[in-house]
Structure formats: structure tokens, C-alpha cells
C-alpha positions as CSV (number, residue, x, y, z in Angstrom):
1,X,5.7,-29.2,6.5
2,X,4.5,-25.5,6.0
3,X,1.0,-24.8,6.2
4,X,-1.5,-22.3,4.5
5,X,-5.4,-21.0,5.0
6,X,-7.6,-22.0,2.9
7,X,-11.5,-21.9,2.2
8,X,-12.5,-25.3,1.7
9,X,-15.8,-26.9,0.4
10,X,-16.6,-29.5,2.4
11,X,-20.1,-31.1,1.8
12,X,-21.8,-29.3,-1.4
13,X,-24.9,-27.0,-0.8
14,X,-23.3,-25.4,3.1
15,X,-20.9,-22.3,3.2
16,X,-17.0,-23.2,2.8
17,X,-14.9,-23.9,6.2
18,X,-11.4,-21.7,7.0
19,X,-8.8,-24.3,7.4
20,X,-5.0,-24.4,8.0
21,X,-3.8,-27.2,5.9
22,X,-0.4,-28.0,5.0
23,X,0.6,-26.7,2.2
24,X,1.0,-28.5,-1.3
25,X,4.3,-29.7,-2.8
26,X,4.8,-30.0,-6.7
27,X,4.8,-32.7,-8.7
28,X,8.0,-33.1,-11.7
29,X,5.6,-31.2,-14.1
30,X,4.1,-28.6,-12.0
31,X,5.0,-25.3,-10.5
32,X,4.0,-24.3,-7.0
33,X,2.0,-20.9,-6.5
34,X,1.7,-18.0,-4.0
35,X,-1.9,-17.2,-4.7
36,X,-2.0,-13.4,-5.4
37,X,-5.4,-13.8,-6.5
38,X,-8.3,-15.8,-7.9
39,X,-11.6,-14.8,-9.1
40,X,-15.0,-15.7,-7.9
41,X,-17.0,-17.6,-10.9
42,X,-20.5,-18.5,-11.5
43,X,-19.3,-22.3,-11.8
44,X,-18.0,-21.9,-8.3
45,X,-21.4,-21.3,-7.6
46,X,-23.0,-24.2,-9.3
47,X,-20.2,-26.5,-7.6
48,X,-21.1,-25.4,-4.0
49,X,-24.5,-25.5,-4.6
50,X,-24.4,-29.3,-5.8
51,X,-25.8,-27.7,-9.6
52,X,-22.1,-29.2,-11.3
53,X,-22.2,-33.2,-9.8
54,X,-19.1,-35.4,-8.2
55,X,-17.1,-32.7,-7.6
56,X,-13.7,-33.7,-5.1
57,X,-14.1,-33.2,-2.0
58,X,-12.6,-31.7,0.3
59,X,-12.5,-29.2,-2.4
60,X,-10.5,-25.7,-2.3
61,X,-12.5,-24.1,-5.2
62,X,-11.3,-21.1,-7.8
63,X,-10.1,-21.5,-11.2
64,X,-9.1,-17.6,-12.1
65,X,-5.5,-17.6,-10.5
66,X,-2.8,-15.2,-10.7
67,X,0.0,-16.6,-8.7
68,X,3.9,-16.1,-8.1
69,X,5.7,-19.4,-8.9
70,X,7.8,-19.9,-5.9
71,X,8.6,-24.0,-6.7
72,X,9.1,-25.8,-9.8
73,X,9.3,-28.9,-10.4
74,X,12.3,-31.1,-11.9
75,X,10.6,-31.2,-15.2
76,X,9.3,-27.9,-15.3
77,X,10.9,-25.8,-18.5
78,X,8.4,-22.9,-19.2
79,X,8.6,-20.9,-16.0
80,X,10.6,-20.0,-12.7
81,X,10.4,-18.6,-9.3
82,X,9.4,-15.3,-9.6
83,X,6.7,-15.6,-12.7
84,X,3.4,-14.4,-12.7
85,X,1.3,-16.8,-14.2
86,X,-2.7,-17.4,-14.9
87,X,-4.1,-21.0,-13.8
88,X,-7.5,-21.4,-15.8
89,X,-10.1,-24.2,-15.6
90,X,-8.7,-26.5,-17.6
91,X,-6.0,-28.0,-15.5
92,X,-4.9,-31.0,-17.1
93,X,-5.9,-33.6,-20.6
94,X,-4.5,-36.8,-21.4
95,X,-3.1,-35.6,-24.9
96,X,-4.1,-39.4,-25.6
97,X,-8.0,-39.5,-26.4
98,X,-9.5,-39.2,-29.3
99,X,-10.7,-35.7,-28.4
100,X,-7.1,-34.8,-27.8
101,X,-6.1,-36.2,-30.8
102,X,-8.5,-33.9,-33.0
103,X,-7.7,-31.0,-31.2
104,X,-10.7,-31.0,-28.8
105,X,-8.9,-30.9,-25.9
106,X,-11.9,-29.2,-24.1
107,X,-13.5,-32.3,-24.2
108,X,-11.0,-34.5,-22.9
109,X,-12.1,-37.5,-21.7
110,X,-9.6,-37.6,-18.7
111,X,-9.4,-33.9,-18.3
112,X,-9.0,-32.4,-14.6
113,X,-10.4,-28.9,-13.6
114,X,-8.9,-26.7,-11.2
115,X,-11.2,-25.9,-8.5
116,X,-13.3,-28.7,-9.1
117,X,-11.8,-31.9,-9.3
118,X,-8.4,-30.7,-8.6
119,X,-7.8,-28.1,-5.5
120,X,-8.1,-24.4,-6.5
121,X,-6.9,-20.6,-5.9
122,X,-9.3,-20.0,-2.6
123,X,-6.1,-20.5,-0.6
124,X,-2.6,-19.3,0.0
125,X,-0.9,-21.5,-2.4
126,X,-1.8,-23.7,-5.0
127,X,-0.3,-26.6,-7.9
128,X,-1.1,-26.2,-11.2
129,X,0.5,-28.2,-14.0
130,X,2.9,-26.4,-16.1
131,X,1.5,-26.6,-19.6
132,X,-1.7,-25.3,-18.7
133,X,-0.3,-22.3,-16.8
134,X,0.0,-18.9,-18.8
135,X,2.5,-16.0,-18.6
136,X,0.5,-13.1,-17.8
137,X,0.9,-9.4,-19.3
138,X,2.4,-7.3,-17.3
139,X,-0.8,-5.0,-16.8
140,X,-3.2,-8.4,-15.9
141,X,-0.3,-9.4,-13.6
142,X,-2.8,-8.9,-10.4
143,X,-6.8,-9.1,-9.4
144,X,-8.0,-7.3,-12.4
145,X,-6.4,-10.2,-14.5
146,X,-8.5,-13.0,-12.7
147,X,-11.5,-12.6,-14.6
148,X,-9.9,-13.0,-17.5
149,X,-8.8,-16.8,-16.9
150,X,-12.4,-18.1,-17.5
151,X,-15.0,-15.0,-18.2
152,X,-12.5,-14.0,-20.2
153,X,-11.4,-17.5,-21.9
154,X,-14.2,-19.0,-21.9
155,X,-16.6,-16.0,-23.1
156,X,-14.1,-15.2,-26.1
157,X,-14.6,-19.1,-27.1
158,X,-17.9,-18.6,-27.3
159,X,-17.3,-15.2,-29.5
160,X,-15.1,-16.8,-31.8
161,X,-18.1,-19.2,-32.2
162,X,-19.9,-16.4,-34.2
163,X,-19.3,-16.1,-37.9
164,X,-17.0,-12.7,-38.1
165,X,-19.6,-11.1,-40.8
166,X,-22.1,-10.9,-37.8
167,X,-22.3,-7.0,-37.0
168,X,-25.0,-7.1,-34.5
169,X,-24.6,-9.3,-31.0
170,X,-26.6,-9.7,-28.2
171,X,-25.5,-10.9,-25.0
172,X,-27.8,-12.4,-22.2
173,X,-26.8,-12.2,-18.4
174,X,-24.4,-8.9,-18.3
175,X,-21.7,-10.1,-16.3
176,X,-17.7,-10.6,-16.0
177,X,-17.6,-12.0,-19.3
178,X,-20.1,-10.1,-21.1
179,X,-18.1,-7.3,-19.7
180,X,-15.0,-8.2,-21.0
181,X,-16.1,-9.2,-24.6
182,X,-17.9,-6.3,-25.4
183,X,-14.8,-4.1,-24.7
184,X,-13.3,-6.5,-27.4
185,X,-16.0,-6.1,-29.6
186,X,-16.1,-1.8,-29.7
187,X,-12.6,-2.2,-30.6
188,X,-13.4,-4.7,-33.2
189,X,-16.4,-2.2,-34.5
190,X,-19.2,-5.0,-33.6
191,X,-22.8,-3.1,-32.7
192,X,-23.5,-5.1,-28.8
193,X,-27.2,-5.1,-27.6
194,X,-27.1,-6.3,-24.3
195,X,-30.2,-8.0,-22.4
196,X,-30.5,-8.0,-18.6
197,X,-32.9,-8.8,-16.2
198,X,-36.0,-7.4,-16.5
199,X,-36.0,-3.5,-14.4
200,X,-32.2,-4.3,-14.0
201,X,-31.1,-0.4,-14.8
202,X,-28.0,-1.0,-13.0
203,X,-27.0,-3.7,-15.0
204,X,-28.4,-2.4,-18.6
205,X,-26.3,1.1,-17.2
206,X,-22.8,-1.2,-16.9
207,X,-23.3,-2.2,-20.0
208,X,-23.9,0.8,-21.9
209,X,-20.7,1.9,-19.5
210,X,-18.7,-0.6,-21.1
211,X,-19.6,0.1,-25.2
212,X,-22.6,-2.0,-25.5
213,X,-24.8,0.1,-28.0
214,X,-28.3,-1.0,-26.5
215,X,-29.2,-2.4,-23.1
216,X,-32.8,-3.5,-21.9
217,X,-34.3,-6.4,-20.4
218,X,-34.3,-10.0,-21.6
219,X,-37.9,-10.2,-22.0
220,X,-38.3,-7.7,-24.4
221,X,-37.4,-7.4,-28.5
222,X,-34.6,-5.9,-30.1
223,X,-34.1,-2.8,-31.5
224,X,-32.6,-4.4,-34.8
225,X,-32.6,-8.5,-36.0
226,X,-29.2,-10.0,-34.4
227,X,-26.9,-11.9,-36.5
228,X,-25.8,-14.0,-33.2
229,X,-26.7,-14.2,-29.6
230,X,-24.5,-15.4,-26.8
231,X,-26.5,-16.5,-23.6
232,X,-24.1,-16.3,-20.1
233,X,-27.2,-16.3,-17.9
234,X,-28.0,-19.5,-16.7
235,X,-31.8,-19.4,-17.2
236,X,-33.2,-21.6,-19.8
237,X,-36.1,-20.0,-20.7
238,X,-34.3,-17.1,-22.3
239,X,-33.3,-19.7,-25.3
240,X,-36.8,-19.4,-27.1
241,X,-36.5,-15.7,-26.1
242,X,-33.3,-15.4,-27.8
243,X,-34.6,-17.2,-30.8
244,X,-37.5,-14.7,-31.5
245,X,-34.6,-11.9,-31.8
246,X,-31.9,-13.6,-34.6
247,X,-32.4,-12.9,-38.0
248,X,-32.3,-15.7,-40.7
249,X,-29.2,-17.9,-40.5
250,X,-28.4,-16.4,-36.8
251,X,-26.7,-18.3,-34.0
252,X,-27.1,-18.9,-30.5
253,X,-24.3,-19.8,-28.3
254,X,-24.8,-20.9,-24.8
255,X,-21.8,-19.9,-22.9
256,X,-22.3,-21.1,-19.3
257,X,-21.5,-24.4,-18.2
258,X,-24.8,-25.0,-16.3
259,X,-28.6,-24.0,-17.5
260,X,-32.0,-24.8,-16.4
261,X,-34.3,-26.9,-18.6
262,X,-35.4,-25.2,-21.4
263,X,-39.1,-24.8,-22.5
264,X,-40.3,-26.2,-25.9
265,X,-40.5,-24.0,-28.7
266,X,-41.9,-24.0,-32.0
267,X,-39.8,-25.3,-34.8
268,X,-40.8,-21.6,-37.0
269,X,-38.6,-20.1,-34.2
270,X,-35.6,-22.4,-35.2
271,X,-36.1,-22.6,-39.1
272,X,-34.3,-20.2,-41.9
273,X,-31.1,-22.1,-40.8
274,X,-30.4,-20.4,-37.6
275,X,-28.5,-22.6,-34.9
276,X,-28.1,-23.3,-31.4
277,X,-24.6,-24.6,-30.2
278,X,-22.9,-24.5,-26.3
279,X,-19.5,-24.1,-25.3
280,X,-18.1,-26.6,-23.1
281,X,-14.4,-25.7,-21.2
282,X,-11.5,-24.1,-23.1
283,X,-8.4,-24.8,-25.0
284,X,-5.5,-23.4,-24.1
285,X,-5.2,-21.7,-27.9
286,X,-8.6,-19.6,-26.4
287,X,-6.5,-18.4,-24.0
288,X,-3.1,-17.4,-25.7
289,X,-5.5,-15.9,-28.3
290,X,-7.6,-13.7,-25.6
291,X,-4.2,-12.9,-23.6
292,X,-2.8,-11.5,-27.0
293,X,-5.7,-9.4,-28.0
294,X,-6.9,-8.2,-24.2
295,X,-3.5,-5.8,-24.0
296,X,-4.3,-4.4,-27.4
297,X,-8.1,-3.4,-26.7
298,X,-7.0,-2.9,-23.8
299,X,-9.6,-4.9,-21.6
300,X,-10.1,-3.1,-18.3
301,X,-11.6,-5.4,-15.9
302,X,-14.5,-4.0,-13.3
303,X,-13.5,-6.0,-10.2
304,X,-14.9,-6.2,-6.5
305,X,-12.4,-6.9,-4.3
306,X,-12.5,-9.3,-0.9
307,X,-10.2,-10.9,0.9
308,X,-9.8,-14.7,1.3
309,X,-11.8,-15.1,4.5
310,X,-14.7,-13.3,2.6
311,X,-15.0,-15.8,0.1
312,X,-18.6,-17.7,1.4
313,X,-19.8,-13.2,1.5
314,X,-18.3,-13.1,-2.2
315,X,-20.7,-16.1,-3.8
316,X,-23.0,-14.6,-2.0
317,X,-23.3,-11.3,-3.3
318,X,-22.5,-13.2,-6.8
319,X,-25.7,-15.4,-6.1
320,X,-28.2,-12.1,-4.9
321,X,-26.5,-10.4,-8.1
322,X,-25.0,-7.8,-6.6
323,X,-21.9,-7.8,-8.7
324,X,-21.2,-5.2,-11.6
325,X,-18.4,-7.0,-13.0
326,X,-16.5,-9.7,-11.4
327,X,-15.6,-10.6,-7.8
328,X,-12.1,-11.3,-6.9
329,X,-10.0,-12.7,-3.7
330,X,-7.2,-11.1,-2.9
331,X,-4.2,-12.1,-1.1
């Protein structure tokens, strides 16, 4: 059998191990991938560092892939060798549940999620089921597409959360997706305020960079009342915070798929109907949607680039901060 590298996760909470493994074969519904790329995500983070529980192990994280099919299987009618295609988080639902059956298939109760509890894209070749694949556009057919498949998916779920008469959006934690959505909200004439860490100029500097039409630090006020507030920093504290800034009838939506605990609050904060709600996964319809209206912005990604035996110095520098943008593997 062939074999590939890979960066594997071993034990959660210690740096992940090089490995030559053999490489995977398909199953009758899947297509097998030459990893051109895969993006470095803060859930990657919260799986190595034991913050996101029972994930599998031996585990080859990533879940931003842009890969070549090279193998399909027997079953396989949607793609062939030589597509590009996107592999996102959400690698597989039951279609069965009664979440499927509503149309919730982000909260399938037997859903698997690449790079967590099925292998990932930190490797030279991956499996990824072929109705949860995408067909890329041509210009996101490389590393500055990865970001897309779950900053990008994942934020823009979280944006279509907001009502679309809200004019005024802050986003917390300035990062890949906050990045990528405030591109898409310039070009959908949406005013961004964008809130940072406190003294993070670099950051609140990137933002303005991208459209955002106000940057300063999470701690602070508002220059105006915000209709909604999407929160992609994973501190819990900034929830009360976040609150103080939403005019009557505002929402909150917590984007990330980890927070700390947040502090009480006083109901006053919460009253004049404005709501909290959190985003959990994606649907695939998120991401044909985003993947329709990305070319037409057009979203261009910021992306770090490292190569696959820099993957443990990659969550690194995601963990310090050190990132403007997103961080990406390439192959």
C-alpha cells in the first residue's frame, strides 16, 4: 500500500507527531484527495488542547481542505479525478434523525466532523464523503480558498443569523472569519465596527484594512448603538460587554464553537427584546450560499502560509495571536 506524511494528534494537550502512514483508500461514496491545502482553525486549537472532548484518536486534524480528487469511489456521481474540491467540517449526517428530517442537519445526531472525529487535511491525502464535498471556484481553487471552508461557512451562518434591516454590526475577535465577512458586508453596504483586544492596533489596523468602518478594543463603547453583534473570540466575558453596546431589539450571535464561562449579568442588559443565540456547525446550503456570493464580492482571503511539517509552529502562532488573517498548510 502507498504511504503518505502526516501530522497526527496523538494524546490531546502535547504537539502533533510527523508520521508516514499508509495512505487511505475510499469508500463506494467517497472520493480520495491530494491535499493541496488545509487551513489552520481555532477549533483545531480547542481539539489539541483537550478544550472540544472525545475527539478520535489518533487524529490527523484540519477541516479547510482544498484537494485534487485523484480516486472515486463506485458510487461516487458528483465529481472525478482531476476536481478541485473544498472538504468542510461537517463531514457526514445520518439524513435519518429528526434534526435531519427538519433540515437541521448541523445538529445531526450522528454527524461526523472532519478533523475531529474523522481524519483531516494535516496530511498528504485525505477521504471525504462525496456529498459533503464542494466544487470550488476557480479563483479559491488553492490556499487562499481554505479559510473559506469553515471561517468562511461557518462565520456567514452566523451573518445570516442577523435580521437584514440591521445596518450597524460589530464583530468581536478580528480574525479569518471576521475578515472574510466584513468584505461581504462593504459590498452589501452594512456599517462594521470591529472590537479587538484591548491596545491590539495591529488587529483594529486589519480591520479597518479590510472595510470595517470603526475598530477599537473590546472593552470599550461604541461609536453608535449596534443592531447585532457577532462574537468569534472565544472569551466569555465579552457577552455582557457586547450586551451594553446593542440597541433595543439587537442580537448577539456567538459564532465559535468553544467559549469560556460567562459572567452574570443584569437582566436590564438583556431586556427591550434583544437576544443571544450560538451557531453550532454548518449546513451544506451555508456553504453553496457563501461559495456563490464570495466570487461576486470578491472575497480576498489574508493567508499565512506554512508547510505541513510546520503545522504544531502554525497553532502556535494562532494560539500567541500572531495571525492577521488565517493560517494555511500548504502542500
Amino acid at each position: 500500500m502507498n504511504q503518505m506524511k502526516a501530522m497526527v494528534l496523538r494524546r490531546v494537550g502535547t504537539p502533533l507527531v510527523p508520521t508516514v502512514m499508509d495512505m487511505p483508500v475510499p469508500g463506494d461514496s467517497q472520493v480520495l484527495l491530494k491535499v493541496i491545502a488545509c487551513g489552520i482553525c481555532r477549533t483545531d486549537l480547542h481539539i489539541v488542547d483537550g478544550e472540544l472532548a472525545h475527539p478520535k484518536l489518533p487524529l490527523i486534524p484540519g477541516h479547510e481542505i482544498i484537494g485534487m480528487v485523484i480516486q472515486v469511489g463506485k458510487s461516487v456521481r458528483s465529481f472525478a479525478v482531476g476536481d478541485i474540491v473544498g472538504v468542510p467540517w461537517l463531514a457526514y449526517t445520518c439524513n435519518e434523525c429528526r434534526y435531519c428530517k427538519r433540515h437541521q442537519e448541523n445538529l445531526c445526531i450522528h454527524a461526523m466532523f472532519t478533523g475531529y472525529t474523522m481524519n483531516g487535511g494535516y496530511a498528504e491525502y485525505t477521504v471525504a464523503y462525496e456529498q459533503y464535498c464542494f466544487h470550488m471556484p476557480a479563483m479559491y481553487a488553492n490556499g487562499s480558498g481554505a479559510p473559506l471552508l469553515c471561517a468562511g461557512f461557518i462565520g456567514f451562518r452566523a451573518w445570516n443569523m442577523i435580521r437584514d434591516n440591521a445596518e450597524n454590526i460589530g464583530i468581536y475577535g478580528f480574525g479569518a472569519a471576521a475578515h472574510i465577512l466584513t468584505q461581504i458586508a462593504v459590498f452589501k453596504k452594512k456599517n462594521i465596527y470591529a472590537f479587538t483586544k484591548p491596545g491590539d492596533i495591529l488587529s483594529q489596523m486589519f480591520a479597518l484594512d479590510n472595510g470595517a468602518k470603526w475598530a477599537g478594543d473590546s472593552t470599550g463603547k461604541a461609536p453608535v448603538q449596534l443592531d447585532a453583534a457577532i462574537i468569534f473570540a472565544t472569551d466569555g466575558a465579552l457577552i455582557p460587554l457586547a450586551l451594553l453596546n446593542l440597541d433595543k431589539g439587537g442580537q448577539l450571535i456567538c459564532g465559535g464553537i468553544h467559549m469560556s464561562n460567562i459572567p452574570s449579568f443584569p437582566y436590564s442588559h438583556l431586556w427591550e427584546e434583544r437576544a443571544i443565540q450560538s451557531v453550532a456547525n454548518l449546513t451544506r446550503q451555508d456553504g453553496e450560499l457563501l461559495l456563490q456570493v464570495a466570487p461576486q464580492v470578491p472575497v480576498k482571503t489574508t493567508v499565512q502560509l506554512y508547510k505541513l511539517e510546520e503545522a504544531n509552529e502554525a497553532l502556535s502562532d494562532l494560539r500567541s495571536g500572531k495571525i492577521n488573517g488565517a493560517a494555511v498548510l500548504v502542500l
